[in-house]
C-alpha positions as CSV (number, residue, x, y, z in Angstrom):
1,X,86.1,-107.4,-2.4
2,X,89.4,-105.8,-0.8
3,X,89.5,-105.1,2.7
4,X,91.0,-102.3,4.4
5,X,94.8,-102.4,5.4
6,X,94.8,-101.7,9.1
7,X,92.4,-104.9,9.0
8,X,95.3,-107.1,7.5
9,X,97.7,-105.8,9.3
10,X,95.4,-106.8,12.6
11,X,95.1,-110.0,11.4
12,X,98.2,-110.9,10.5
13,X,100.1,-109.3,13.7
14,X,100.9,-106.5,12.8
15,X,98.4,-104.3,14.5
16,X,99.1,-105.8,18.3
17,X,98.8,-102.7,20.1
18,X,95.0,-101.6,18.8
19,X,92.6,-103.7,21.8
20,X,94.5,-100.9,23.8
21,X,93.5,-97.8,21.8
22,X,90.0,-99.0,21.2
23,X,89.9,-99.8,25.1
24,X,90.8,-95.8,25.5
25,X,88.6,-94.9,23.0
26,X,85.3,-96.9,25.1
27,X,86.2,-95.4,28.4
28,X,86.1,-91.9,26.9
29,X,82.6,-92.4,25.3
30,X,81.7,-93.9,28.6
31,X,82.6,-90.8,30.7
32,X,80.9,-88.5,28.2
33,X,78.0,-90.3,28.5
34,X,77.8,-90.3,32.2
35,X,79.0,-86.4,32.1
36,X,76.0,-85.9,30.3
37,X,73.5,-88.0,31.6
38,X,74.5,-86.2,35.0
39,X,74.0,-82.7,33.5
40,X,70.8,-83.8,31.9
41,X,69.3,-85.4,35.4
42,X,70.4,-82.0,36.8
43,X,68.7,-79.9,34.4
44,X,65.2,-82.1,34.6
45,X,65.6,-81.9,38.4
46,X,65.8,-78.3,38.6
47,X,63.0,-77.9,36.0
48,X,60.8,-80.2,38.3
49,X,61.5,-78.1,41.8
50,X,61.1,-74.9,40.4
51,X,64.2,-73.7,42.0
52,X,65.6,-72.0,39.0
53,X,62.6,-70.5,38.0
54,X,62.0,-69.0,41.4
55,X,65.0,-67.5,41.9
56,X,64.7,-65.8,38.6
57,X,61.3,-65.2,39.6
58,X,62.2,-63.6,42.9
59,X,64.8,-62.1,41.5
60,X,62.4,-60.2,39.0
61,X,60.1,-58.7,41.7
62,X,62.3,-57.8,43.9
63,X,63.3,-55.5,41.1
64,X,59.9,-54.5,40.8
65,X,59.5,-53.8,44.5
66,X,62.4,-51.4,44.6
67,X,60.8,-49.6,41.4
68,X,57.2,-49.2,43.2
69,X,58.7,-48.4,46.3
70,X,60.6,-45.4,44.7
71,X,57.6,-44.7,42.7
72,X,55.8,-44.5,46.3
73,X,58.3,-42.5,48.0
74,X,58.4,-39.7,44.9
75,X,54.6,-39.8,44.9
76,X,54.5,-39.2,49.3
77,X,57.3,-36.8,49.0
78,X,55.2,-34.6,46.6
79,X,52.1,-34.6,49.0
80,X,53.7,-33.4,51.9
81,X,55.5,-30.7,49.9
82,X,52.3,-29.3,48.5
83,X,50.3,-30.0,51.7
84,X,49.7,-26.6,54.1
85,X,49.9,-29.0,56.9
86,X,52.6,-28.0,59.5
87,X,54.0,-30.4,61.9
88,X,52.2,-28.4,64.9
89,X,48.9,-29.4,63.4
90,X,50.2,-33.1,62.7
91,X,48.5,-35.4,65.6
92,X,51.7,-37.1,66.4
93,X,52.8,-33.9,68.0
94,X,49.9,-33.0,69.9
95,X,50.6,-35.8,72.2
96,X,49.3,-35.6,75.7
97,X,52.1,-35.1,78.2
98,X,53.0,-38.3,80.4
99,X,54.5,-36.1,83.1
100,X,58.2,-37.5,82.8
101,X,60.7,-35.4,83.3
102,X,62.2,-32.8,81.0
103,X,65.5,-32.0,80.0
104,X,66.2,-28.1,80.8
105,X,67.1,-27.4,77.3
106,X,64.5,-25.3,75.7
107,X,64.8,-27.1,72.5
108,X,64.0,-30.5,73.9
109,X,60.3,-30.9,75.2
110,X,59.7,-34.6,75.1
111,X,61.4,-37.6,76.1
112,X,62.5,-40.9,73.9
113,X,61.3,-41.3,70.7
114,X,58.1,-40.8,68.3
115,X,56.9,-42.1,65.2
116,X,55.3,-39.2,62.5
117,X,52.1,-41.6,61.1
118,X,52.4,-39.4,58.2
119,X,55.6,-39.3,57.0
120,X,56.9,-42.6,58.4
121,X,59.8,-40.7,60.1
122,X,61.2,-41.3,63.5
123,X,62.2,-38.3,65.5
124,X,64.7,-38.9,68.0
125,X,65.0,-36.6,71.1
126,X,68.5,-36.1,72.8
127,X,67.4,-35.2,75.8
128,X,66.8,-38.7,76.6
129,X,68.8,-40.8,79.1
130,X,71.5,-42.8,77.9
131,X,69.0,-46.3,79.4
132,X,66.6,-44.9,77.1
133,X,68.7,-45.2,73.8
134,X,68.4,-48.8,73.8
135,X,64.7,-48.9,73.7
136,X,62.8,-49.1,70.5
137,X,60.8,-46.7,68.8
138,X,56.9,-47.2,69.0
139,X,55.8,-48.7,65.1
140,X,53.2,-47.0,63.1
141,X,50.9,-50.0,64.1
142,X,51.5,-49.2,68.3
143,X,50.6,-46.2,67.4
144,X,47.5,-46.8,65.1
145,X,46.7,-48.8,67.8
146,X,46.6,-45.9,70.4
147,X,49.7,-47.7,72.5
148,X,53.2,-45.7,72.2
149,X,56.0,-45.2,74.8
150,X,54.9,-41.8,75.2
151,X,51.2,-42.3,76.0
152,X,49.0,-45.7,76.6
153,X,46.1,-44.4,75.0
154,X,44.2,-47.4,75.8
155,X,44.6,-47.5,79.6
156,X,41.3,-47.9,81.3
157,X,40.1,-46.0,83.7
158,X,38.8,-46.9,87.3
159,X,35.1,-45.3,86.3
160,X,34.7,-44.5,90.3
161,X,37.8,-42.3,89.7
162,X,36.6,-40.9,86.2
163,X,33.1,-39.9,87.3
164,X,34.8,-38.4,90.3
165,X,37.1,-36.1,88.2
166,X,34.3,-35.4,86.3
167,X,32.1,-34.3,88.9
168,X,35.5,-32.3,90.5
169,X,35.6,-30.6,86.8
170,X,31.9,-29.9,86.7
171,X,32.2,-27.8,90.4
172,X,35.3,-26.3,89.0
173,X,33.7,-25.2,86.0
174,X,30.4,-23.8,87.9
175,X,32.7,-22.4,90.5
176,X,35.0,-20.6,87.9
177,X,31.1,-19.3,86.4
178,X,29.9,-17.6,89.2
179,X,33.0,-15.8,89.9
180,X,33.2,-14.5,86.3
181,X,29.7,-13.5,86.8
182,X,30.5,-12.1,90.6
183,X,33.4,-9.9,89.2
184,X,31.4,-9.1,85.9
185,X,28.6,-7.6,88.6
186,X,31.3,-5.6,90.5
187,X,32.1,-4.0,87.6
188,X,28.8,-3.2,86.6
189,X,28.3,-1.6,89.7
190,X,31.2,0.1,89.6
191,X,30.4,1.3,86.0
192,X,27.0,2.4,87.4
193,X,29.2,5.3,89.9
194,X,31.1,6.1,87.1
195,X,29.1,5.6,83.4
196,X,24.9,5.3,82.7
197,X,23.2,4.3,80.1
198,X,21.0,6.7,77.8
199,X,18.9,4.9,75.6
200,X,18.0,7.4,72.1
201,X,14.8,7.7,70.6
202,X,16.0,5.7,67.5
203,X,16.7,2.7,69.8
204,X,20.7,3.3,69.8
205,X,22.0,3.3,73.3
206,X,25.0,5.2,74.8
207,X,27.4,5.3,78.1
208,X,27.4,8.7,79.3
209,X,30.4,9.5,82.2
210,X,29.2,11.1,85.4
211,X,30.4,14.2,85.9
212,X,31.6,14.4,89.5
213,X,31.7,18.2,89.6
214,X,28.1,18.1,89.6
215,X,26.4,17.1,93.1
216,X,24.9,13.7,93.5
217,X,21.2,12.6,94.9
218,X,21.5,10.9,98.0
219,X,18.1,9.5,98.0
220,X,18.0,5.7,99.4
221,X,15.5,4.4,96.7
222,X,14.8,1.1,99.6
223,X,12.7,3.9,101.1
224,X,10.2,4.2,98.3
225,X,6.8,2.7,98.7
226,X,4.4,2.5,96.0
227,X,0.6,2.1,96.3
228,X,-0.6,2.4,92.7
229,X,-0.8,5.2,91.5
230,X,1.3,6.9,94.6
231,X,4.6,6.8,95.0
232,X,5.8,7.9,98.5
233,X,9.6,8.8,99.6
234,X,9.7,8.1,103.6
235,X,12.8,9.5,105.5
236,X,13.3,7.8,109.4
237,X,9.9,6.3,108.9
238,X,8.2,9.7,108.6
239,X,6.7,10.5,104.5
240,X,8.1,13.2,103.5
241,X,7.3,13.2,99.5
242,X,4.4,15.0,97.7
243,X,2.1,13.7,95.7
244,X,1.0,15.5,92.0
245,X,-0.6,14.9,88.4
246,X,0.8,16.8,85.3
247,X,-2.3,19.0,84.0
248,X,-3.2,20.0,80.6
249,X,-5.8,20.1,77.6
250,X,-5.1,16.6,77.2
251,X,-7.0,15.4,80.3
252,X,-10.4,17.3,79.5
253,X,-12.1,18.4,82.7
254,X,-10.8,17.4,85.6
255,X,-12.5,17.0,88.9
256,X,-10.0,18.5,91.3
257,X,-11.6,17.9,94.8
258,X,-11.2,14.1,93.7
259,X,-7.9,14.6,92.8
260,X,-7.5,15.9,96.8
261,X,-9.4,13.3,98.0
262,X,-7.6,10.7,96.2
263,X,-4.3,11.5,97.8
264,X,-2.6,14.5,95.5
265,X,-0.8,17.4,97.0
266,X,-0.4,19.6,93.7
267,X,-0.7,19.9,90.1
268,X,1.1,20.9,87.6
269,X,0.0,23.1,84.8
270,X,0.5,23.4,81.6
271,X,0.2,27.2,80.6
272,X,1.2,26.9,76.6
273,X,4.0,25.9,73.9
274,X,6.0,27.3,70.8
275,X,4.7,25.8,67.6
276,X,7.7,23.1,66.6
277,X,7.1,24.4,63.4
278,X,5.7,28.3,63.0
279,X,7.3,29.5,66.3
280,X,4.2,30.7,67.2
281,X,3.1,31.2,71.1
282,X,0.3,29.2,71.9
283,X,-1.4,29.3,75.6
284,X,-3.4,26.3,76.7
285,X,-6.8,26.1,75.8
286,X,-7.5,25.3,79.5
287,X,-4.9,26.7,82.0
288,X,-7.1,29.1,83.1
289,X,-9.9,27.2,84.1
290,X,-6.9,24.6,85.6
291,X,-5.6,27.6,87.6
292,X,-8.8,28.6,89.3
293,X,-10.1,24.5,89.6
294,X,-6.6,23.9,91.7
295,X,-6.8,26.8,94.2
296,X,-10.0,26.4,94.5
297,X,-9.7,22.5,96.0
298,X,-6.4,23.3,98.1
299,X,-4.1,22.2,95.8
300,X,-0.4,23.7,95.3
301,X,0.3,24.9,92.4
302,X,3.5,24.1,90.1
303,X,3.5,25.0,85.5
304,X,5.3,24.5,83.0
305,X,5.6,26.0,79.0
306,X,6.8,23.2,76.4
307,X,9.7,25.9,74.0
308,X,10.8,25.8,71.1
309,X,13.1,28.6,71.4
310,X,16.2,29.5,69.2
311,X,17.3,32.0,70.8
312,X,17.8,33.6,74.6
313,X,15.3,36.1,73.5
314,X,12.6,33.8,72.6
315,X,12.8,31.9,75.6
316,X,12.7,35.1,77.4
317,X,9.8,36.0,75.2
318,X,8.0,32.9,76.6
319,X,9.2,32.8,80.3
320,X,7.2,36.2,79.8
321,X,4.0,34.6,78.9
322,X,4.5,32.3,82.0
323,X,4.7,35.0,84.4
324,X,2.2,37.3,82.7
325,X,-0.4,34.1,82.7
326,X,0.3,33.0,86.2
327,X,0.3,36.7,88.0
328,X,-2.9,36.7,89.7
329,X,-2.6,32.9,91.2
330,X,-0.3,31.8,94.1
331,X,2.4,29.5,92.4
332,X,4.3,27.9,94.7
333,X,5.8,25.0,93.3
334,X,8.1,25.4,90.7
335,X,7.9,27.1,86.9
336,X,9.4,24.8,84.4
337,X,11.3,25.0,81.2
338,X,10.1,22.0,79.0
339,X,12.0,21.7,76.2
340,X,11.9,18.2,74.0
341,X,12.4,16.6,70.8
342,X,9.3,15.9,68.3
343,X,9.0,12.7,67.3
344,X,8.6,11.6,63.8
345,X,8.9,15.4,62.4
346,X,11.0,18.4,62.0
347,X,11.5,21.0,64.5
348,X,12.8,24.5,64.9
349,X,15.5,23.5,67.8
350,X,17.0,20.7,65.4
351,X,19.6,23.0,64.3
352,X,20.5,24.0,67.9
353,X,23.7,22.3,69.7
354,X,24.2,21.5,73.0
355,X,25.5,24.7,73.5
356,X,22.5,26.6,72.3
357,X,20.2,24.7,74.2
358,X,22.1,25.3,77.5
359,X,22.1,29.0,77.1
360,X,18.2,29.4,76.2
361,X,17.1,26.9,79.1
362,X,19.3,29.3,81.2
363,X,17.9,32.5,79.7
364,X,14.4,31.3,81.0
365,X,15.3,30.0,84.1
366,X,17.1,33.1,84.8
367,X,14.0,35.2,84.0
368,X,11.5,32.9,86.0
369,X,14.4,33.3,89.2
370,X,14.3,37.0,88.7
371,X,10.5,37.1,88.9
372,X,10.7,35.7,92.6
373,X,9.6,31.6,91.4
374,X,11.6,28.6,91.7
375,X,12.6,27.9,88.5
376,X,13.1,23.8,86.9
377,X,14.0,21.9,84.1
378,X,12.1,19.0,82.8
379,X,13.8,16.1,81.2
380,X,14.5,12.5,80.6
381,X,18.2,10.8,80.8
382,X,18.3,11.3,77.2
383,X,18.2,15.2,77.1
384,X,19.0,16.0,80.7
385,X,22.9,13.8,79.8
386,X,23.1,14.3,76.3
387,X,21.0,17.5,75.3
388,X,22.5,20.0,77.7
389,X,25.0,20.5,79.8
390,X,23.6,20.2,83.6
391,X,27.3,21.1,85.1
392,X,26.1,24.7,83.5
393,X,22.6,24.2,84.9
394,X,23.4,22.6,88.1
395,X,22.1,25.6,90.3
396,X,18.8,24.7,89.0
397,X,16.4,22.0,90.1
398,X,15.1,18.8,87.9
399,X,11.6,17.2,87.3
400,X,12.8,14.1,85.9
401,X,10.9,12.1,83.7
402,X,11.3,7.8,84.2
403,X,8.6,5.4,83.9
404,X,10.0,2.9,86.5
405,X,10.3,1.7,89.5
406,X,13.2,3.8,90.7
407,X,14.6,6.4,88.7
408,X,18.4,6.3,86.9
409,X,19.8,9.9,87.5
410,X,22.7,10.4,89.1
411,X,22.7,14.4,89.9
412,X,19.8,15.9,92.7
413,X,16.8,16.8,91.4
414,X,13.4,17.5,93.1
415,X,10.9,16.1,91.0
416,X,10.2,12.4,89.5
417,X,7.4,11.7,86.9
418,X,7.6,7.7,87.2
419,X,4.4,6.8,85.1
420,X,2.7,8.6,82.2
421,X,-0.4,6.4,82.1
422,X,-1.6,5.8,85.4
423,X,-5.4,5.7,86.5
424,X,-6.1,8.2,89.3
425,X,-9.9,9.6,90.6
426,X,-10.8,13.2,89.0
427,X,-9.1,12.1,85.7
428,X,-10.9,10.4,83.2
429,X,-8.0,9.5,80.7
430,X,-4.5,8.8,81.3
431,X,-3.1,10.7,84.3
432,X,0.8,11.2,84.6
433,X,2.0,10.9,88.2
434,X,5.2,12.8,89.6
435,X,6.8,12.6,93.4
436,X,8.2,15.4,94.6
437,X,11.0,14.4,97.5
438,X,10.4,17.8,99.1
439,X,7.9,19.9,99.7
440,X,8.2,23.4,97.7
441,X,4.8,25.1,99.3
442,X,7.2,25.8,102.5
């Protein structure tokens, strides 16, 4: 077997300077081999502490936090563009007012700064002192939590002191009532000089101005005494009303004397009517036998004809009829143009106006004057404010019809029917009472 050369050589001296190079050649081996038994303790260490891993780890969802958060902040920004909600109707801005002092610049109403709960957005004011810069805007959790440098939301309250301001807002509130109501009554009143109500046979009501060209009553209605079924007017504590019963068909057959005895002064008597519908005069079955019954007990004498005229000739036609029928009695009360809607039906004077009206009431009442009798109109507020003009009629006297306990008519009139179904002796059915304030036999 032949060796190698080098190896002779070694042997044999020529090779002395080799134990150096395989010394070099050890220690470089040796240091690789610590290198990398370092680098490999290293990399088991950090496997073992997880310190590598979390830092990738951390670093991987903080990357994923910044991509929700954007995804948050698109998705918020997109509500509050399509919401309706203005920042007046947000709560942060409705904010009670702590009472610190305000900067005079219009633009700048409160002091410091605010948190929007919404939006996340602090608004800064600049009307705030410079000591105030440094402090720190209330969080979205003071605020939640009803504690902000604006308003402590959670300050208690001495109850003492709270059920005292209650109480001082309760009288307030009651005090504040009854004036409303006090002026509200003033101007009712004062409405009542200048406006009344008419109330319309279909139930619709209406304000009717007073006419101040016509004269007022000056009857003082504390005066009236009622003793059912009289009503008596006293002036300086002495009576000075009559006392009468509307008369017609309607009653049957009266017993007069009781009606004297029961406390009337005179009746009034229904002499006829104008059909609503054929136009036809028709005299009252009993007017006659009414006529003679009244004079006959003492009583004063007053009538009345219900028209249906359409013209000035037809009402003279039945002013006519009244004079004719009443020529052999003594008639001193008045002679009365009744004129009235019919309820529930037609009626000739449908088509009339206001106008119309006016000039036959007057046409009849001009007549009746001329004949030597005091002529009247009959009427509720409805057709005496509303039907006719009374600034035309005003030189005539009223027998106005009210069941109540003081009648609503602002103008003078002479006469007041205040209840259609009253129970008086001599009448058997319902009798309809009227007060005359003066005394028309004189």
């Amino acid at each position: 077997m032949k060796l190698h050369d080098d190896y002779y050589e070694e042997e044999h001296g020529t090779g002395s300077k080799m134990p150096y190079v395989y010394m070099v050649l050890i220690m470089s081996v040796v240091i690789l081999g610590v290198t990398a038994l370092v680098f490999f303790v290293n990399q088991s260490k950090s496997k073992s502490d997880g310190s590598g891993y979390a830092a990738a780890l951390a670093q991987k969802e903080a990357q994923a936090a910044q991509t929700n958060k954007q995804l948050e902040d698109n998705a918020a920004e997109s509500v509050i563009a399509e919401s309706k909600l203005t920042a007046d109707q947000l709560d942060i801005w409705s904010l009670p007012d702590t009472g610190r002092e305000k900067n005079s610049s219009k633009s700048n109403k409160n002091n410091g700064t605010v948190t929007n709960q919404t939006t996340g957005e602090t608004v800064t004011d600049g009307s705030a002192n410079n000591s105030d810069k440094t402090d720190k805007a209330p969080t979205a959790d003071e605020i939640s939590q009803g504690k902000t440098s604006v308003y402590d939301m959670t300050t208690k309250e001495d109850p003492k002191n709270s059920e005292k301001t209650n109480t001082d807002k309760t009288d307030k509130e009651e005090t504040d009532k009854e004036k409303d109501e006090k002026e509200d009554d003033d101007e009712e009143d004062e409405d009542e000089d200048k406006r009344i109500q008419v109330k319309h046979a279909d139930g619709s009501k209406e304000w009717v101005d007073v006419n101040n060209d016509i004269p007022k009553n000056k009857y003082d209605y504390s005066k009236l005494t009622f003793q059912k079924p009289i009503m008596n007017y006293y002036e300086d504590g002495k009576l000075v009303s009559k006392c009468g019963v509307d008369i017609s068909a309607n009653q049957g057959e009266v017993d007069f004397g009781k009606l004297k005895s029961a406390g009337c002064d005179f009746v009034m008597i229904k002499i006829g009517a104008r059909g609503y519908s054929s136009g036809n005069i028709v005299t009252d079955e009993n007017y006659q036998d009414n006529l003679k019954a009244a004079k006959k007990a003492g009583l004063d004498i007053g009538v009345y004809f219900c028209s249906q005229a359409v013209s000035k000739a037809e009402a003279r036609e039945e002013a006519d009829e009244v004079l004719d029928a009443i020529s052999d009695y003594s008639v001193k009360y008045p002679v009365v143009f009744v004129m009235e809607n019919v309820d529930d039906d037609m009626a000739r004077i449908e088509s009339l106006d206001l106008t119309d009206r006016t000039q036959i009431a007057k046409a009849f009442l001009n007549r009746v004057e001329d004949a030597g009798y005091t002529p009247m109109i009959y009427g509720d507020k409805e057709w005496l404010l509303t039907m006719v003009d009374m600034e035309d009629l005003q030189d005539y006297d009223v027998w106005f019809a009210q069941d109540s306990d003081e009648p609503e008519y602002p103008y003078e009139f002479g006469m007041w029917q205040y209840d259609s179904d009253a129970s008086i002796k001599g009448i058997s059915g319902d009798a309809a009472m009227i007060m005359s304030f003066k005394d028309y036999s004189k």
